[in-house]
C-alpha positions as CSV (number, residue, x, y, z in Angstrom):
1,X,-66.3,-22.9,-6.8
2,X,-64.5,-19.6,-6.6
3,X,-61.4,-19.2,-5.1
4,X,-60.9,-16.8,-2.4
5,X,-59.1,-13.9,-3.2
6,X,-58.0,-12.5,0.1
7,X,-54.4,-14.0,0.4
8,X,-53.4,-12.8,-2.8
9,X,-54.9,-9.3,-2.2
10,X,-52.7,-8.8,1.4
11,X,-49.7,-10.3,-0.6
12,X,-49.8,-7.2,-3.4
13,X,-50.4,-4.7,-0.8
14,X,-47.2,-5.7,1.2
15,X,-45.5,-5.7,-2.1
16,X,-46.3,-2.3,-2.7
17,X,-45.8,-1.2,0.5
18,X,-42.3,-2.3,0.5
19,X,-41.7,-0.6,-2.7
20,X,-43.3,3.0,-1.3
21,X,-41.5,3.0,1.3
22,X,-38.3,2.7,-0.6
23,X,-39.4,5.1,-3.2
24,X,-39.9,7.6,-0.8
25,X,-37.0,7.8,1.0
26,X,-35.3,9.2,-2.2
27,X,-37.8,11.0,-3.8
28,X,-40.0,12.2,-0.5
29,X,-37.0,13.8,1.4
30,X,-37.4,18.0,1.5
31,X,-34.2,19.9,0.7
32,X,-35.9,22.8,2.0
33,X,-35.8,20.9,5.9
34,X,-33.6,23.0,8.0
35,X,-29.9,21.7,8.6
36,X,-29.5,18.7,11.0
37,X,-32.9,17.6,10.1
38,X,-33.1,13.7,10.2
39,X,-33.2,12.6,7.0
40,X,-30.9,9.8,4.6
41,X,-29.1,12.7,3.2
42,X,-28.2,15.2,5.8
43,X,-24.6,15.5,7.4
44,X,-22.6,16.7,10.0
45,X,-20.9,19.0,7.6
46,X,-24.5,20.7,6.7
47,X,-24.3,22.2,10.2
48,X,-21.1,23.6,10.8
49,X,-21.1,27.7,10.2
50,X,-18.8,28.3,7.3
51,X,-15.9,30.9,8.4
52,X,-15.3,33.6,6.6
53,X,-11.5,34.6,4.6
54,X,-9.5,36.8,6.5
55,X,-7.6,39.3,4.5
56,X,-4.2,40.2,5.4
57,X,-4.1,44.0,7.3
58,X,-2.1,46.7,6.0
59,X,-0.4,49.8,8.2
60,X,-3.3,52.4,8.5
61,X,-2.7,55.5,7.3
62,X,0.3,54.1,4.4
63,X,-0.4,54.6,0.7
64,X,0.5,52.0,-1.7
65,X,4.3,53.9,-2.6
66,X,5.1,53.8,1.3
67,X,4.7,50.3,1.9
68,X,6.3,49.1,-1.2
69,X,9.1,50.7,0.7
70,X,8.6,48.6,3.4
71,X,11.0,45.5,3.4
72,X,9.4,42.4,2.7
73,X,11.8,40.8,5.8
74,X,10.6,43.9,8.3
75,X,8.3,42.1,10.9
76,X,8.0,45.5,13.1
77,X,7.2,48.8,12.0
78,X,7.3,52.2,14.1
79,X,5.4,54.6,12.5
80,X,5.7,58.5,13.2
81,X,2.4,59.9,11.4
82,X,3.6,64.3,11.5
83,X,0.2,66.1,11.9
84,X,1.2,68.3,8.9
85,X,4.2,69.0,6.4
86,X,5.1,71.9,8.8
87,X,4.5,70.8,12.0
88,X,6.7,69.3,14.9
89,X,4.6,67.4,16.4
90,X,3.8,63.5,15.3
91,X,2.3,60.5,17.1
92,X,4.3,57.0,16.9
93,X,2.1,53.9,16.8
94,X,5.0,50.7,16.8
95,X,3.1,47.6,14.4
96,X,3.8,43.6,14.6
97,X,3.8,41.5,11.9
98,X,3.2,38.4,13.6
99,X,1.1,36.4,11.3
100,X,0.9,36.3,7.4
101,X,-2.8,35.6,7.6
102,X,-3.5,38.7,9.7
103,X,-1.2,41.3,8.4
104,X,0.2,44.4,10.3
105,X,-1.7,44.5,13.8
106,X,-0.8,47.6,16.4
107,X,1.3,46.4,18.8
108,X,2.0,49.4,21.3
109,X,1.0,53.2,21.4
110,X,-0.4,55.9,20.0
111,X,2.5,58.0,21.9
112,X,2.8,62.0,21.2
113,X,6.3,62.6,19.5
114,X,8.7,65.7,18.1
115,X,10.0,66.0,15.1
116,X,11.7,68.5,12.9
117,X,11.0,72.2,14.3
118,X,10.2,72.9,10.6
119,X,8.2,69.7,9.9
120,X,9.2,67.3,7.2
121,X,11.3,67.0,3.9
122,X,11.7,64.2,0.8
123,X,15.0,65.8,0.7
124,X,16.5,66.4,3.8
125,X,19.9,68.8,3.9
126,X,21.4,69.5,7.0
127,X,20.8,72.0,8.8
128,X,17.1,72.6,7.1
129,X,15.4,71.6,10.7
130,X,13.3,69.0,8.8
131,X,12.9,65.5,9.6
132,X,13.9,63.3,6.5
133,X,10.1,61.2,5.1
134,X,10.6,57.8,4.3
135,X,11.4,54.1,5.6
136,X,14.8,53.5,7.6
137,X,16.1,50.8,9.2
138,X,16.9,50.5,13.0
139,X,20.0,48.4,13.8
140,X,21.6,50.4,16.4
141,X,20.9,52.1,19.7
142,X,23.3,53.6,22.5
143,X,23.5,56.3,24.8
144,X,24.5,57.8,28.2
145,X,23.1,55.4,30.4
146,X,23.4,52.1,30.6
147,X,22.0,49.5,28.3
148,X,18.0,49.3,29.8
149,X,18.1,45.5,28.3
150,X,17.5,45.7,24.6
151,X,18.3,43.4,22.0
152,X,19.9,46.1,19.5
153,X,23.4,46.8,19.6
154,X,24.0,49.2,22.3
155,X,27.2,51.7,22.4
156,X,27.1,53.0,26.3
157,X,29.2,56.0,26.0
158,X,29.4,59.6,27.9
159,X,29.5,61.4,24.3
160,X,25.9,60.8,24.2
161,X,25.9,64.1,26.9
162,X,24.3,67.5,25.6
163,X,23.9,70.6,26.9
164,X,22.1,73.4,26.2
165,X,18.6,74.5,25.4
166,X,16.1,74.1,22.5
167,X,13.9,76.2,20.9
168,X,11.3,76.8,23.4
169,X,13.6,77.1,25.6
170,X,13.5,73.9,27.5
171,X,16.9,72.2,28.6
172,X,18.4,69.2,26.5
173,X,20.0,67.5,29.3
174,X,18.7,63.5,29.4
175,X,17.7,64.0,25.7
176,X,20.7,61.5,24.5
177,X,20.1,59.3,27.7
178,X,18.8,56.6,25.3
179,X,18.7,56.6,20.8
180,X,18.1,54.4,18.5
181,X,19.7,55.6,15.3
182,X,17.3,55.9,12.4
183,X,19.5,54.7,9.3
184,X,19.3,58.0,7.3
185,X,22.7,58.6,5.5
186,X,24.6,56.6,8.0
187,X,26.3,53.0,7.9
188,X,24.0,50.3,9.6
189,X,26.2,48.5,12.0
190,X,27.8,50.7,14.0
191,X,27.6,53.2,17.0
192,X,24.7,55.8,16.6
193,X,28.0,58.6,16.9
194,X,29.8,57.2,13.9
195,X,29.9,60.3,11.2
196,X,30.0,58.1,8.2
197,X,28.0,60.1,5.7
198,X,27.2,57.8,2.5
199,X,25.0,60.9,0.6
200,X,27.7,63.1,1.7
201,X,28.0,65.4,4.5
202,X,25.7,68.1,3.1
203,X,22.7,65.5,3.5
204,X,22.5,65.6,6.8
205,X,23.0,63.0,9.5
206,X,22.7,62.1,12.7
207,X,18.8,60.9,12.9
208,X,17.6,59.8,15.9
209,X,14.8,58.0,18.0
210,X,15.6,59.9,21.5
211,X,14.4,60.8,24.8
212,X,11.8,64.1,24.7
213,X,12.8,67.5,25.6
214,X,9.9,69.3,25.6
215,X,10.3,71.0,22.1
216,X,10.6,70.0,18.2
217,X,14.3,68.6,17.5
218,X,16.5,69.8,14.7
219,X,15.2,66.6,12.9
220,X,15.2,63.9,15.1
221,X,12.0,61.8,16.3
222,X,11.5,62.5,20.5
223,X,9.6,59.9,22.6
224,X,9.0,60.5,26.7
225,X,11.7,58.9,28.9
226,X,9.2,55.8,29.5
227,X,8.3,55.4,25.9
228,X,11.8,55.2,25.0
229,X,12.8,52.8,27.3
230,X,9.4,50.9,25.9
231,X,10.8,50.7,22.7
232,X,14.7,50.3,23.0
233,X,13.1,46.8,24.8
234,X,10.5,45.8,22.0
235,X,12.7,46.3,18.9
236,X,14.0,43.1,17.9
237,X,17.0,42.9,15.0
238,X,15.4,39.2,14.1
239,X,12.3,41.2,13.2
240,X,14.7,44.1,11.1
241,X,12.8,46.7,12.2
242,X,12.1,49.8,10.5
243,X,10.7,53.5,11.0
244,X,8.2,54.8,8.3
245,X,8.1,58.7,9.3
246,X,6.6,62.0,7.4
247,X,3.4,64.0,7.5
248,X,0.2,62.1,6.9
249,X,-0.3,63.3,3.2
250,X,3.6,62.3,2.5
251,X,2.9,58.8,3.9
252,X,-0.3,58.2,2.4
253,X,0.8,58.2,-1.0
């Protein structure tokens, strides 16, 4: 009499089944499933977009020889970008360094400026109605009026008065209202009317930020009354700010 065979045929079938099962849930699972797809291998870490490195922003418009010249401690920048060697007439565009991770970022303008009735020099002389190219510090401001509420070191005296006209013609009175003393050939630290003159007095002296008069300066930067007043309250000495100012060939080197 044969024995029946059923029982032991169910019992190899569950066996295998078990095993399958197993097998298949390694060998079975598609790497090609889209992300998030159920699955014993997928993650939360599969779905989340992957953001990209951020490189750090330079100063448009600067070539590698300007801003090596920019201190490494400067966390504000105003740049005065002359529309030639020649010309006296520039546009000032004031930059934040705010972050390491994002660089140099605009912070306020463009504003239209003067400079030098002749244009620009790498080796300003007095007299020569040039605006010195290069990167100076700004430590110092003063003027006629009173102190609008920088944080600079402001000398409030009436020697900051002028008379006159310039050379279109247009009357000089206000332009000394407000300056911020660009540290060409001058000692950082005191008034913007101190004569000191460490290249000598045949270098020239007496570089300014100032209010606008309507005309190119003898080689001085000119800002409108409002933008003036804009930056004698942005400029920070925690932040050592500087000027970078020349044509836009001279400063893209």
């Amino acid at each position: 009499m044969s024995v029946p065979r059923r029982p032991y045929v169910l019992l190899v079938a569950l066996f295998l089944l078990v095993i399958g099962c197993s097998a298949g849930a390694v060998h079975t699972f598609d790497p090609s499933a889209p992300r998030g797809a159920a699955g014993p291998t997928a993650s939360a870490t599969q779905s989340r977009p992957v953001e990209p490195l951020r490189s750090p922003t330079d100063i448009p418009g600067l070539g590698p020889l300007t801003r090596a010249r920019i201190p490494a401690t400067a966390r504000q920048a105003v740049v005065v970008t002359g529309e030639g060697p020649d010309s006296p007439r520039s546009t000032v565009v004031l930059h934040r360094f705010d972050d390491p991770a994002l660089g140099w970022r605009p912070g306020a303008g463009p504003w239209p400026a003067h400079n030098g009735m002749r244009g620009w020099t790498d080796h300003h002389l007095a007299d020569d109605l040039r605006s010195p190219v290069g990167v100076f510090g700004l430590t110092d401001a003063g003027g006629r009026l009173p102190d609008p509420g920088t944080l600079l070191p402001y000398d409030e005296q009436p020697r900051f008065s002028v008379t006159g006209e310039g050379f279109l013609g247009e009357p000089l009175e206000g332009s000394f209202d407000h300056v911020v003393a660009i540290n060409y050939n001058r000692t950082p630290g005191t008034s913007p009317l101190d004569r000191t003159r460490p290249l000598g007095e045949e270098r020239g002296g007496g570089i300014w930020i100032h209010v606008d008069h309507g005309g190119p300066t003898q080689g001085c930067v000119s800002l409108t009354e409002d933008r003036m007043r804009e930056l004698l309250l942005t400029l920070d000495p925690e932040k050592h700010p500087v000027v970078v100012m020349g044509d836009a060939a001279s400063l893209a080197r």
